[in-house]
TORKOL-99723 format. One record per residue (C-alpha): residue in one letter; z, y, x. Coordinates in steps of 0.001 Angstrom, whole numbers, padded with zeros to 6 digits, always signed. Layout:
% TORKOL-99723
aZYX;...
% end
This chain:
% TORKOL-99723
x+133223+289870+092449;x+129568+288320+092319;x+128125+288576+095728;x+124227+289393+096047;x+122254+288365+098509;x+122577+291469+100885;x+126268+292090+101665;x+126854+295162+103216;x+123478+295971+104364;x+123271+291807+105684;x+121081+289153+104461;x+123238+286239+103992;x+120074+283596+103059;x+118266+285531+106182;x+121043+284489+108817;x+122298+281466+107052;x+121017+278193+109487;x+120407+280441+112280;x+121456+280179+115549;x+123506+282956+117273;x+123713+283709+120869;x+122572+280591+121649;x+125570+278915+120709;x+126841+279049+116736;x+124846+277339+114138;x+125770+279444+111160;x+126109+276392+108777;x+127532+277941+105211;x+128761+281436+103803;x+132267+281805+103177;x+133013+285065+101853;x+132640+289079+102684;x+135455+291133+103547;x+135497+294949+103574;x+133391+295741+106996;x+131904+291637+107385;x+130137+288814+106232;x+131962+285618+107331;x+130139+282059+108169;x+131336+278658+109010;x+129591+277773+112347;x+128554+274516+114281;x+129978+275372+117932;x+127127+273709+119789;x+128466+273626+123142;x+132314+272802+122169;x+130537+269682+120056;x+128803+268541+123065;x+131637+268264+125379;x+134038+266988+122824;x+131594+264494+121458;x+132239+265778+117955;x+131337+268415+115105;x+133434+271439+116086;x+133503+274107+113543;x+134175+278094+113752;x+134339+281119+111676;x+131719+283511+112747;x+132119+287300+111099;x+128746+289359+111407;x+129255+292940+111284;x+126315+295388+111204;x+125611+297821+114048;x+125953+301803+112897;x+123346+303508+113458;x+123014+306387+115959;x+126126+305214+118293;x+126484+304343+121727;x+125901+300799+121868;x+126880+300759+125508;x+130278+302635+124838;x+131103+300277+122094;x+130904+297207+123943;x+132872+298421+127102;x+135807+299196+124223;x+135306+295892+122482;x+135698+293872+125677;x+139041+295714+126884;x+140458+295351+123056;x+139076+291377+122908;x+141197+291112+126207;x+144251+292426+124666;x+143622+289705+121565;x+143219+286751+123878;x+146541+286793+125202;x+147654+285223+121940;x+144748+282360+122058;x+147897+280126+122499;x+149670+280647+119974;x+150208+278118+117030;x+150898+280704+113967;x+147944+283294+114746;x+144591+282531+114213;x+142253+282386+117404;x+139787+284930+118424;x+137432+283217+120620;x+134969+286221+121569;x+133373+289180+120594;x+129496+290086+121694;x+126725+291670+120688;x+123923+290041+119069;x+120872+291017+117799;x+121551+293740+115210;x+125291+292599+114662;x+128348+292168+116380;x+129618+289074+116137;x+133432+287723+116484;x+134177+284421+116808;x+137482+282509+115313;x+139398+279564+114867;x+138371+277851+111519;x+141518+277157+109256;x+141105+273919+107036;x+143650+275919+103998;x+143944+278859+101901;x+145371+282118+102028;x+148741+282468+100758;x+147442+283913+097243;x+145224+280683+096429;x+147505+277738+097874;x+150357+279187+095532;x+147814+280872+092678;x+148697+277757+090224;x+152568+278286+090287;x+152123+282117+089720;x+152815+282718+093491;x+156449+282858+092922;x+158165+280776+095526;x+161745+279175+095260;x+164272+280513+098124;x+163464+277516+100027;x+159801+277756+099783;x+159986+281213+100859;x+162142+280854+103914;x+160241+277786+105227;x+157043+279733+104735;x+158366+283672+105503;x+159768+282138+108795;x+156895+280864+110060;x+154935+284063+108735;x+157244+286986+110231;x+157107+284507+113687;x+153164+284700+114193;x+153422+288365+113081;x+156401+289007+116071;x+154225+287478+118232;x+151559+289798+117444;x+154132+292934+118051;x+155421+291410+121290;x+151574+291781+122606;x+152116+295484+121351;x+149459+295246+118631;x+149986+296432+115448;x+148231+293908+112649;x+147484+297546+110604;x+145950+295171+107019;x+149056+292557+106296;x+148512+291333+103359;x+148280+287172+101445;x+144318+286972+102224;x+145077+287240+106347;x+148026+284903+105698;x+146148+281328+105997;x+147930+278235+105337;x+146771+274787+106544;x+146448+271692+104810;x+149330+270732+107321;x+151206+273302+105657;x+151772+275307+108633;x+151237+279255+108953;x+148816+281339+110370;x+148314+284787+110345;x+144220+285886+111262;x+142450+289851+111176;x+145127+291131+113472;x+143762+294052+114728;x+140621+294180+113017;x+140850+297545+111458;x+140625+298452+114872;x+137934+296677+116217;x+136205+298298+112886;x+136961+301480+114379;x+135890+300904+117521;x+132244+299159+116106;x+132422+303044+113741;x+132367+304640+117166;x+135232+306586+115609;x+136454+308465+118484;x+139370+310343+117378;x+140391+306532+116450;x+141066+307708+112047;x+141823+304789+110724;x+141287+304088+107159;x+144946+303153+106181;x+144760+299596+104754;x+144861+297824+102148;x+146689+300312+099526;x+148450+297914+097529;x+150291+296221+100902;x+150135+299789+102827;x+153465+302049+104118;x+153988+305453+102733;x+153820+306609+106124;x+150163+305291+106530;x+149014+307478+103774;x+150358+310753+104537;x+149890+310646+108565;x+145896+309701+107615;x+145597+312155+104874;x+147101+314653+107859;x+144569+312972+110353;x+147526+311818+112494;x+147703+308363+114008;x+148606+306586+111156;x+150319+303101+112297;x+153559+302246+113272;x+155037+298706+113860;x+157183+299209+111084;x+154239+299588+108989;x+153207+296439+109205;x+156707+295336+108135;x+156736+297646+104967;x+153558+295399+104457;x+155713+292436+104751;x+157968+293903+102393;x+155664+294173+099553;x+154244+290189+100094;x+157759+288764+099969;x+158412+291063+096811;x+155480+289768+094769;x+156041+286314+096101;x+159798+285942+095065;x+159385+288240+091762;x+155488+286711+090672;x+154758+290344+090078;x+153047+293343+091545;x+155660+296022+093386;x+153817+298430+091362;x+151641+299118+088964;x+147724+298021+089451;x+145333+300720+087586;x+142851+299529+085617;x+139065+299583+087051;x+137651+300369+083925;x+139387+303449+083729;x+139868+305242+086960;x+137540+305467+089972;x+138340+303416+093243;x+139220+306689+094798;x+141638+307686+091760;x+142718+304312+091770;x+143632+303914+095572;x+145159+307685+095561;x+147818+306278+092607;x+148624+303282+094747;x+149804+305236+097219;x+151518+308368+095278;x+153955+304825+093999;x+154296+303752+097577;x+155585+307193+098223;x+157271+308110+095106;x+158425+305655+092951;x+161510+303354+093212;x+161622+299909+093820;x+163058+297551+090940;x+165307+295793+093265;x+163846+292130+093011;x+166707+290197+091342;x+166380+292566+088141;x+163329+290580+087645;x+164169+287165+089163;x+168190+286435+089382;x+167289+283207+091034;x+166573+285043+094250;x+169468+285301+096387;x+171365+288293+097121;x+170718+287517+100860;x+166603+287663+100656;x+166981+290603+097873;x+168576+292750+100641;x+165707+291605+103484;x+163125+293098+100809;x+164970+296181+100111;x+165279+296680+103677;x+161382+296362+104920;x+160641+298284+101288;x+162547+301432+102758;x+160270+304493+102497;x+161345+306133+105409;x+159985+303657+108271;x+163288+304725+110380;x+165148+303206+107632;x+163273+300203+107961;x+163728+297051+110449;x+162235+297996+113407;x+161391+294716+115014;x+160565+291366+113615;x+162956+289597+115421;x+165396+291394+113077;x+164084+289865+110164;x+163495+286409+111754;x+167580+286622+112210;x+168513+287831+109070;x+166080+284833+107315;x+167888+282446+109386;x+170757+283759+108075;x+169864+283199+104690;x+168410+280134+105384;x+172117+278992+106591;x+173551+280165+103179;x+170817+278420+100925;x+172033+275474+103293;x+167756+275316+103327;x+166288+271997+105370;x+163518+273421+107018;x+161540+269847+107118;x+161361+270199+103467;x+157624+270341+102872;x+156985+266916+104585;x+157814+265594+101089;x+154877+267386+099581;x+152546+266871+103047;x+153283+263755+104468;x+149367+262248+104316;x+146359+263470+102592;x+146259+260625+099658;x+149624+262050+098300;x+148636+265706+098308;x+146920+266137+095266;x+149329+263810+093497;x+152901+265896+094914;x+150738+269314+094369;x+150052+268179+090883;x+153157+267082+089910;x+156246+267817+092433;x+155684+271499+092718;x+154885+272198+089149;x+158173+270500+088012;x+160409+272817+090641;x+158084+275683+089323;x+159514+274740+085544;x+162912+274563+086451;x+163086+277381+089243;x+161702+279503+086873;x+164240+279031+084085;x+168064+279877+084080;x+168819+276073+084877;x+172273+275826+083830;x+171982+276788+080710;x+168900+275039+079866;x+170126+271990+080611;x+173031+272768+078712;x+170938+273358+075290;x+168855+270417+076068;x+171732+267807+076349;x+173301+269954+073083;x+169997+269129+071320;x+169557+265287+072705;x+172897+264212+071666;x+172396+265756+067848;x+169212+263860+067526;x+171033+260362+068592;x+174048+261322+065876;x+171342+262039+063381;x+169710+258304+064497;x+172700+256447+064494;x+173382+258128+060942;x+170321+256757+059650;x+170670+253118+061316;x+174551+253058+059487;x+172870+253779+056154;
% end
């Protein structure tokens, strides 16, 4: 979507080389999400003491009107206290602060040098081998345990808030944004708007629709669920309505009917590659009924190892494809499209039909050579 120059009610040229609270050079636009404009910033004091150009994301939100400024605040600084307990932690993305400024809040966050998991995988079709996906869904399902052992729910899981480095290493940013968004709303009775619908439980829909408190921490797993479906199968769970034809509202009330309704094509109908092992993890976050679901994250972690044990999987695997920066375009470019190819074709058998053709091709040479 083509951005304009005011994003949600912000002027991105307006704030762009400014500097906020003192502190954060706002240095180039990144992107908009659904409630803020996000900037890369100079961190002028960090650069000072470190003696080098120290870089953070800075998202601007703007103030509502009419709400208790005062209120807000005192809420944002006993939820930004809650968030910094997992400052140390090396698969979730850093929040830094939250303040007021000007007519904005403002939240400050680690900068990841990557991509989200939908763009560092876009040019293989995002579907993952079972080794790619247990090095990677490991590492993801970690950070987000972390998160649930701090007794946050995320609440908007989904490949955009799943950042990978250029180190390849995992981290998961936005926990707990949606409610800091409610929070900056001034939404009192704390109604939620219930995700992202294409990533978001059954359970999210109806308790909002019923204005009940709509999260549970086995939400966020059915959200899992749904990413390591459409990364193992290169396809959507279900089916994506067409903008031109319905409205957003129309559009978002369909996603979620599915998520409610409609049965899940277990994932080796569409890819037998995938392993019986990871099909039944999928099947087991996908499970409508969140009481049918896994119920911790720590589950899943064991149940990947598991898997990981049977795929006989060597975790250190992506070193080969990492090891410096001169290599990375070249093993990008060339490694992981070739184990796309084959991983995505019924190997045995290929290679049976290829060797079938080669050696009728050197009979019909050697014919020709006798002659």
């Amino acid at each position: 979507m083509q951005k304009t120059k005011k994003d949600l009610g912000i002027d991105k040229d307006a704030l762009l080389n400014q500097i906020v609270n003192n502190r954060y050079k706002l240095v180039k636009y990144l992107n908009s999400g659904a409630f803020a404009v996000v900037f890369k910033a100079l961190d002028l004091d960090a650069s000072v003491l470190e003696k080098k150009d120290v870089f953070v994301a800075i998202k601007i939100i703007l103030k509502a009107k009419n709400k208790n400024i005062e209120a807000i605040k005192k809420r944002l600084f006993l939820e930004t206290n809650t968030f910094a307990k997992l400052s140390f932690s090396k698969n979730i993305v850093k929040m830094k602060d939250v303040f007021s400024w000007q007519n904005y809040y403002v939240i400050v966050m680690e900068l990841i040098d990557g991509a989200d998991l939908s763009k560092k995988f876009n040019a293989y079709n995002n579907v993952l081998s079972n080794k790619e996906f247990i090095y990677y869904f490991l590492q993801i399902t970690k950070g987000l345990k972390e998160i649930h052992d701090n007794n946050i729910i995320h609440r908007d899981v989904k490949p955009a808030n799943i950042l990978i480095g250029n180190d390849s290493k995992v981290k998961i940013s936005d926990f707990g944004i949606s409610k800091i968004k409610s929070i900056i709303l001034d939404d009192s009775q704390n109604h939620i708007s219930p995700g992202t619908p294409r990533y978001t439980a059954p359970e999210q829909f109806l308790n909002f629709e019923s204005r009940k408190d709509a999260f549970y921490f086995e939400s966020d797993i059915y959200s899992i669920g749904v990413i390591m479906y459409e990364f193992l199968t290169g396809g959507m769970l279900f089916l994506n309505y067409n903008s031109n034809t319905t409205s957003s509202k129309e559009r978002e009330r369909a996603n979620f009917q599915q998520h409610i309704l409609k049965e899940v094509v277990r994932p080796r109908e569409i890819n037998p590659n995938i392993s019986q092992a990871l099909e039944n993890i999928i099947m087991k976050c996908l499970a409508k009924d969140y009481k049918n679901r896994y119920h911790s994250f720590d589950q899943i972690i064991e149940d990947l190892q598991k898997a990981k044990q049977e795929q006989n999987v060597n975790l250190d695997f992506p070193n080969m494809w990492w090891e410096n920066e001169s290599s990375l375009n070249i093993k990008n470019n060339n490694t992981l499209k070739y184990q796309y190819f084959f991983k995505n074709t019924n190997s045995k058998y290929f290679i049976f039909w290829i060797l079938i053709v080669m050696s009728i091709f050197i009979i019909f040479l050697i014919a020709l050579f006798l002659k």
